[in-house]
Each structure stands twice: as structure tokens, then as C-alpha cells.
KOLLO-752177 format. One line per field, with one value per residue: residue number from 1; x, y, z of N, C-alpha, C in turn. Coordinates in steps of 0.2 Angstrom, whole numbers, plus 5000, padded with zeros to 4 digits. Example, Ala and Ser with C-alpha at 12.3 -4.5 7.8 and 13.67 -1.06 7.14 Angstrom:
n	[1/2]
n.east	[5066/5064]
n.north	[4972/4989]
n.up	[5039/5035]
ca.east	[5062/5068]
ca.north	[4978/4995]
ca.up	[5039/5036]
c.east	[5066/5064]
c.north	[4984/5000]
c.up	[5039/5039]
This chain:
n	[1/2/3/4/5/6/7/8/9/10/11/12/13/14/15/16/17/18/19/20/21/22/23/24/25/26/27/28/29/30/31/32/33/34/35/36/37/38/39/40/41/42/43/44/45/46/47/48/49/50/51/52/53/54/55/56/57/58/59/60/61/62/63/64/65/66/67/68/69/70/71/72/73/74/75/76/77/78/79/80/81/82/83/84/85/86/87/88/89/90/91/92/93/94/95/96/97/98/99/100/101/102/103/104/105/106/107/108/109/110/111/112/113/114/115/116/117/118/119/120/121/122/123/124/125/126/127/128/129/130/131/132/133/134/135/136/137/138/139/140/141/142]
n.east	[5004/5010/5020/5010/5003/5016/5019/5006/5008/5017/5009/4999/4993/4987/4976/4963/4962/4969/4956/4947/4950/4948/4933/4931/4932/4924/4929/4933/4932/4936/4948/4965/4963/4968/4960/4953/4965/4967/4959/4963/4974/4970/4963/4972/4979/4968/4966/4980/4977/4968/4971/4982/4976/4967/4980/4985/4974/4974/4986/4985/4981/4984/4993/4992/4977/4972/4976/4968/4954/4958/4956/4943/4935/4939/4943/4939/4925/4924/4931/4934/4928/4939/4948/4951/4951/4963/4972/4966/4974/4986/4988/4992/5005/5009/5020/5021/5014/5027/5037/5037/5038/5051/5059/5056/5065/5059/5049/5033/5028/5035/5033/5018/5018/5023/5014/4999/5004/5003/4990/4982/4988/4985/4972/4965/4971/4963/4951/4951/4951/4941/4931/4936/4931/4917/4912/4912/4902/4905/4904/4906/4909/4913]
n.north	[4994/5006/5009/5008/5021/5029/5032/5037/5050/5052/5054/5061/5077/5082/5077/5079/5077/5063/5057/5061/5058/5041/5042/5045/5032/5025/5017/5020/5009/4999/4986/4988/5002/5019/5029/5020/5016/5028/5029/5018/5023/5035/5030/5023/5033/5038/5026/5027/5039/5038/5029/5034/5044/5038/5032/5043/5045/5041/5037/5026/5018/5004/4998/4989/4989/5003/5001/4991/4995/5007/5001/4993/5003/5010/5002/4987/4989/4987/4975/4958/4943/4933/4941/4952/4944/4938/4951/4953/4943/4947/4958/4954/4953/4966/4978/4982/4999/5003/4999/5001/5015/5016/5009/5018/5028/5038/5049/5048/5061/5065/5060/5061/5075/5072/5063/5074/5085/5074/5069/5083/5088/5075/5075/5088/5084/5071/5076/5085/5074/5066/5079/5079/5067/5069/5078/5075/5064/5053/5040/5037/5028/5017]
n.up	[5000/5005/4994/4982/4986/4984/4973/4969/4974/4963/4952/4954/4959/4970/4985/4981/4968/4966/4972/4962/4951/4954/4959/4943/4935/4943/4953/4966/4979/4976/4976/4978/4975/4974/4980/4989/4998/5003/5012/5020/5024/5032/5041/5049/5054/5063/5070/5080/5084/5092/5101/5107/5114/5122/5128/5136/5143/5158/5169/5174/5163/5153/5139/5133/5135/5129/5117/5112/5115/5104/5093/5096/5093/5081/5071/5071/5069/5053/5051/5046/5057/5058/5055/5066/5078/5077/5079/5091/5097/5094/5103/5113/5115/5115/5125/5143/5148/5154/5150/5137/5135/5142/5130/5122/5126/5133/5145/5156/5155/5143/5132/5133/5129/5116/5110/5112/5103/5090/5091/5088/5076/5068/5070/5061/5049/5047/5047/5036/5024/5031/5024/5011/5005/5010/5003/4990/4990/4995/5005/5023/5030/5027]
ca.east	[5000/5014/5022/5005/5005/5021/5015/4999/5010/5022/5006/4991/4997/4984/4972/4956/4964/4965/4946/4943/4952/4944/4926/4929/4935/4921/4934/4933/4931/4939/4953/4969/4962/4971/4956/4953/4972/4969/4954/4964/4978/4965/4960/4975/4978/4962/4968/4985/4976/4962/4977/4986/4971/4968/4987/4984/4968/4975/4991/4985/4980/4990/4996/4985/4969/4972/4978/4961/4950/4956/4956/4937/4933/4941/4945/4936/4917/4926/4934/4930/4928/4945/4956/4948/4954/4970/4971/4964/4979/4991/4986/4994/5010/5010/5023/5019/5017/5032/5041/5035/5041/5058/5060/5056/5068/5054/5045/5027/5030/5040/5031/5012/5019/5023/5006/4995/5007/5001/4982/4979/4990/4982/4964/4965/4970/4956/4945/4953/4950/4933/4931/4936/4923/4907/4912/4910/4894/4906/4903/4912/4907/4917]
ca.north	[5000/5012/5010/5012/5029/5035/5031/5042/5054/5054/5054/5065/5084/5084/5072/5080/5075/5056/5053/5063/5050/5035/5042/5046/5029/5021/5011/5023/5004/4992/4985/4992/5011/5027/5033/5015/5017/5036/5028/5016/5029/5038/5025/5018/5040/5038/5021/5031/5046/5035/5025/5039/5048/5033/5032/5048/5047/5040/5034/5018/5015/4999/5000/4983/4991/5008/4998/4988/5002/5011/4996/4992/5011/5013/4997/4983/4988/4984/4969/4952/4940/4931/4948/4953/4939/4939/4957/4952/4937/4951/4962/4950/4954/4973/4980/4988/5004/5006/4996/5004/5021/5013/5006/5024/5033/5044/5048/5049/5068/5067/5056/5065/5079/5070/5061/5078/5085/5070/5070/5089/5086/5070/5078/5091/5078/5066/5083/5086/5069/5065/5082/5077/5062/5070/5084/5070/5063/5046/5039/5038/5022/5009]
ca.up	[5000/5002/4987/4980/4988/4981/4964/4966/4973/4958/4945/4957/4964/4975/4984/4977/4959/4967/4972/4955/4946/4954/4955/4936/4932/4947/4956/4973/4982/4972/4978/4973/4971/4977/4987/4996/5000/5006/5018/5025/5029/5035/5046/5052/5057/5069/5078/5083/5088/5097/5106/5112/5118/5128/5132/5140/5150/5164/5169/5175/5158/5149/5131/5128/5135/5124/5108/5112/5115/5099/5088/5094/5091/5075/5062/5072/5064/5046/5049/5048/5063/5059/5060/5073/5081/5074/5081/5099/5100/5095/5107/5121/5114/5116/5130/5146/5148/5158/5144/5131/5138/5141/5125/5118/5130/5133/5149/5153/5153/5136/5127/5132/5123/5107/5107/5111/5096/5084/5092/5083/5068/5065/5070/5055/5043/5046/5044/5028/5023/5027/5020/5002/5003/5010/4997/4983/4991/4998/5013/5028/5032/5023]
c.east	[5004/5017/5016/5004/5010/5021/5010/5002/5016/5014/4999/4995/4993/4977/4964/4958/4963/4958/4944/4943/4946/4937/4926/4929/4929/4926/4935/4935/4934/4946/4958/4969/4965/4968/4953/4960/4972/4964/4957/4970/4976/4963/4967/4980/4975/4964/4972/4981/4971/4967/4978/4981/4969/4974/4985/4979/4970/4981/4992/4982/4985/4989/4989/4979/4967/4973/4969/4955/4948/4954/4946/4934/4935/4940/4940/4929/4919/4928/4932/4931/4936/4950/4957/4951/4959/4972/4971/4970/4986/4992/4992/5002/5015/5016/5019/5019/5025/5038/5043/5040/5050/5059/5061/5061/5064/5051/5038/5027/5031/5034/5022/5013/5019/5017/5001/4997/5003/4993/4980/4983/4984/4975/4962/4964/4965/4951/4946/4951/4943/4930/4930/4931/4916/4906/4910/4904/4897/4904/4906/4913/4909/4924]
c.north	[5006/5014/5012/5020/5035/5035/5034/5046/5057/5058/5061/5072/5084/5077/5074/5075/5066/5054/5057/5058/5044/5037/5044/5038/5022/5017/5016/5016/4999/4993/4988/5000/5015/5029/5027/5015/5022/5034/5022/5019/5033/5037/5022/5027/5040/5033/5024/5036/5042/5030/5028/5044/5042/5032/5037/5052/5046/5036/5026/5014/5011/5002/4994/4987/4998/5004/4994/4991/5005/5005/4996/4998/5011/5007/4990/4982/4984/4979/4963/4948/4935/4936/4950/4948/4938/4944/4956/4947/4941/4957/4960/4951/4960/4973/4981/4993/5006/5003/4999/5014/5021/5012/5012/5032/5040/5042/5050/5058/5071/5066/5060/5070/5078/5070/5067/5081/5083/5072/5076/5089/5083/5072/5080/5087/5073/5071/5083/5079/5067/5072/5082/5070/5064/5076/5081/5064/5053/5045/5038/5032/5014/5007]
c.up	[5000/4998/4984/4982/4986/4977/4964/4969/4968/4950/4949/4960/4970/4977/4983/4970/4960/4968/4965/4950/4948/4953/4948/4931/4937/4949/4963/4977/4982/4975/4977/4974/4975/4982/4991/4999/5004/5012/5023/5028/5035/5044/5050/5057/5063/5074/5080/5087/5094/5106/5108/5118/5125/5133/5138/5145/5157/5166/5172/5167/5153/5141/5128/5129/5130/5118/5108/5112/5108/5093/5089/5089/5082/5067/5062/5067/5057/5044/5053/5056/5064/5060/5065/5080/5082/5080/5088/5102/5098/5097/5113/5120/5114/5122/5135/5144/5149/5153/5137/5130/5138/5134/5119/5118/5131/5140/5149/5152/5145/5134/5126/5129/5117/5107/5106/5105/5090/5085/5088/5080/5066/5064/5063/5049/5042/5043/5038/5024/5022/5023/5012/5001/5002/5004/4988/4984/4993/5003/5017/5032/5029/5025]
């Protein structure tokens, strides 16, 4: 998928021109396409911010219970009953927090910073995002 992306970023200037493409060409959904690519970027944008936000609510919160949390919130509805499973048995394999922390040389101090950082970055860009779909009458739902 990411090659896929630096290939519509070599051929599209802007991601209006990608969804123009595919809805001129009807393949918005089809496997493959530019603008299912820019919905699962989109979408894999919201789990992080949905995690961190989690990270950040309470400092008893573990890394597995936020990555769980964002995962049900965000990708879970979309996918089948096998990933989902998948997904839940590679959960268990996440770090602690306090591991995780370490691992990143970052304190919960430091690292809060980054994440509120990413969390409004990332925010805007999803706005942007869903934006160029409701603006083409797609749905937000898929």
C-alpha cells in the first residue's frame, strides 16, 4: 500500500485529483484504488490518535487496554471476525506501559507531549480527509 501511495504521489498533485480520478473511472472501492488506500491511511491516522488519547487518559491505563480500546473504536466495525481475532491474540503481545516508555527513551511527561502533538496534527488531517469524501457525496462508512 505504500508504494501504492508514492505512485499516486508521483502521477496526482493533490488528493482531490486522486478521488477525482477514481470516482471518474468508478473504482473509489475496488481493491487496489488510490482513494481506498487514502481511507485506510486515514483510518490507520484515527487508531493512533484513538490509542494515544487513551494512552493519555489515565496513567493507569496499559498500552494493551488503549491499543484495544482504539482498535474496537476505529477498524474493528470493518473487519471480519478472523482479523479481529487475529488482532485480539496480537494484542497480548503489546509491552507495558512502563516498557514501552523505556523502550522509547521517553518519559510519561516526554512522550504526552509528542502524542497531544500527533492527536491535533492527525485531527485536522482526518477533517481534511473525510472532508474530500462528504464533498463527493462518499461515505464515511466503509
Amino acid at each position: 500500500m505504500v508504494g501504492d501511495l508514492l505512485g499516486a504521489s508521483k502521477k496526482f498533485n493533490t488528493l482531490s485529483s486522486v478521488v477525482d480520478f477514481d470516482l471518474k473511472n468508478k473504482t473509489v472501492k475496488s481493491p487496489g484504488s488510490h482513494t481506498r488506500n487514502l481511507r485506510r491511511v486515514r483510518q490507520g491516522l484515527d487508531l493512533i490518535r484513538e490509542l494515544f488519547k487513551n494512552f493519555l487518559s489515565t496513567e493507569k491505563y496499559s498500552l494493551k487496554k488503549a491499543a484495544t480500546t482504539a482498535y474496537q473504536q476505529v477498524c474493528a466495525p470493518y473487519h471480519t471476525w478472523a482479523v479481529r481475532t487475529a488482532v485480539s491474540a496480537g494484542m497480548c503481545t503489546l509491552p507495558t506501559r512502563d516498557q514501552l516508555l523505556l523502550n522509547l527513551n521517553e518519559t510519561d511527561k516526554s512522550a504526552a507531549k509528542e502524542m497531544r502533538r500527533y492527536i491535533k496534527a492527525s485531527s485536522d488531517v482526518i477533517k481534511i480527509i473525510d472532508n474530500l469524501y462528504i464533498a463527493r457525496g462518499i461515505t464515511l462508512d466503509w
